[in-house]
C-alpha positions, 0 to 999 in steps of 0.5 A: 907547823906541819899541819899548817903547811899540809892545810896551805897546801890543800888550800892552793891546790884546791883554790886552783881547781876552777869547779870552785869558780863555776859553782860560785859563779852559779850561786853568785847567778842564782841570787840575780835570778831571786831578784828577778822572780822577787820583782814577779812576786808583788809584796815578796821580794824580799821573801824570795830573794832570802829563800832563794840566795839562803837555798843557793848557797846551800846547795852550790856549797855542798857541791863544792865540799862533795867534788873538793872533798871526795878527791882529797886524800885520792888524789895524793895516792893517785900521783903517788905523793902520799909515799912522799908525804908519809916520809917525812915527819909527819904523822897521818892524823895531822894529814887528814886535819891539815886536809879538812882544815885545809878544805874549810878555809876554801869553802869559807872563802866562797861561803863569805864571798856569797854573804857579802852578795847576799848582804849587799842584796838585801841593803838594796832591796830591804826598806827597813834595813838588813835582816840580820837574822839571815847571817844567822842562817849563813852561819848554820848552813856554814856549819851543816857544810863543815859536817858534809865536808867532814863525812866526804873527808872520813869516806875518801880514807877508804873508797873511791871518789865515785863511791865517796861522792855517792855515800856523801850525798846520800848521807846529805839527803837522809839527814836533811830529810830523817824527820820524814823517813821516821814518820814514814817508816812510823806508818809503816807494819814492819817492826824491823824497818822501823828499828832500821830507820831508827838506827840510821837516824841516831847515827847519821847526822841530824842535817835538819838542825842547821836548816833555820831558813823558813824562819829567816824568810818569815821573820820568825825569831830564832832563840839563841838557845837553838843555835848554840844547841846546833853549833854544839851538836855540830863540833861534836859530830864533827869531831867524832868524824875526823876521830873515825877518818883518822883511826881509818886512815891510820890502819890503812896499808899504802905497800 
């Protein structure tokens, strides 16, 4: 009951935030202007408006886990409410859970109000139905946001929202993009930048594993093994995440 009401609480307070509205409505228009460039490219329509919504919503979601989640736990020692929230029977390690969880129910009520578009786009102008393979990519890109938010959560135990956004995104953009910094540093003389980019990429996370994109767009079948295998590494990631937030925010003197 208790980290119930702390995740009501994150929801209301982050639901109120009109960044969410912006960056929805954006991505909402991001998926119009796919229909537009679908209707300039002859035989690709549907190509495109997959890529690009499936893109958009990506991109604008991580927007909103980065800029929600950073300012989490900030925010209450700002205004001096975590003195208040620490009072009462309520432990720190139900705090940052209520706080993610709290998080997540907002990030998925916009990702389900992108899919329901995404949806609607494509029964319109899909001639043979809808692909469903593309909610297999919502759910994985659901997945690779639920990983970011966490990282944005364990950084805003410590640091300021400025820093936690900047170690967030460069979190994102190694994870996303590890495969290429290993072949890059593979061509690379130095023994010890090779063992540096080794080290990054085992402990940061493989964001890579969640972007099935390319094959929804090509009609590639996606093996359910693959998914299971992505969700799997996901949980536990993000388990690991909110296990190192916890035992940080823990020791964290607030005097």
């Amino acid at each position: 009951m208790r980290t119930r009401a702390v995740v009501a609480n994150t929801f209301r307070e982050a639901i109120r935030d009109k960044v969410l509205y912006n960056l929805v409505f954006f991505a909402l228009l991001v998926m119009g202007v796919s229909v537009v460039l679908g209707k300039m490219t002859l035989g690709e329509r549907l190509k495109i408006i997959q890529d690009v919504s499936l893109a958009g919503m990506s991109v604008f979601g991580l927007l909103i886990a980065i800029f929600v989640g950073i300012g989490l736990v900030h925010k209450e020692i700002q205004r001096r409410t975590i003195y208040i929230l620490l009072a009462k029977p309520i432990s720190r390690r139900r705090f940052i859970v209520g706080k993610y969880l709290g998080l997540m129910l907002v990030i998925g009520l916009n990702m389900a109000v992108m899919t329901v578009a995404l949806l609607a786009l494509l029964a319109l102008f899909s001639p043979t139905g809808i692909p469903w393979g593309s909610l297999v990519a919502v759910v994985l890109i659901l997945v690779e946001l639920m990983v970011v938010t966490a990282v944005a959560v364990l950084f805003s135990t410590f640091s300021t929202p400025t820093l936690s956004a900047m170690l967030t995104l460069g979190v994102w953009v190694i994870g996303r993009f590890s495969s290429d910094l290993i072949r890059l540093a593979a061509r690379s003389e130095s023994p010890a930048l090779r063992g540096l980019v080794a080290l990054v990429h085992a402990l940061l996370p493989n964001l890579e594993k969640f972007d099935v994109k390319h094959l929804v767009v090509y009609g590639m079948t996606i093996e359910p093994s693959y998914v299971a295998g992505a969700l799997l590494y996901g949980l536990l990631y993000i388990a690991f995440l909110l296990g190192l937030a916890c035992v940080i925010f823990e020791r964290r003197d607030f005097k």
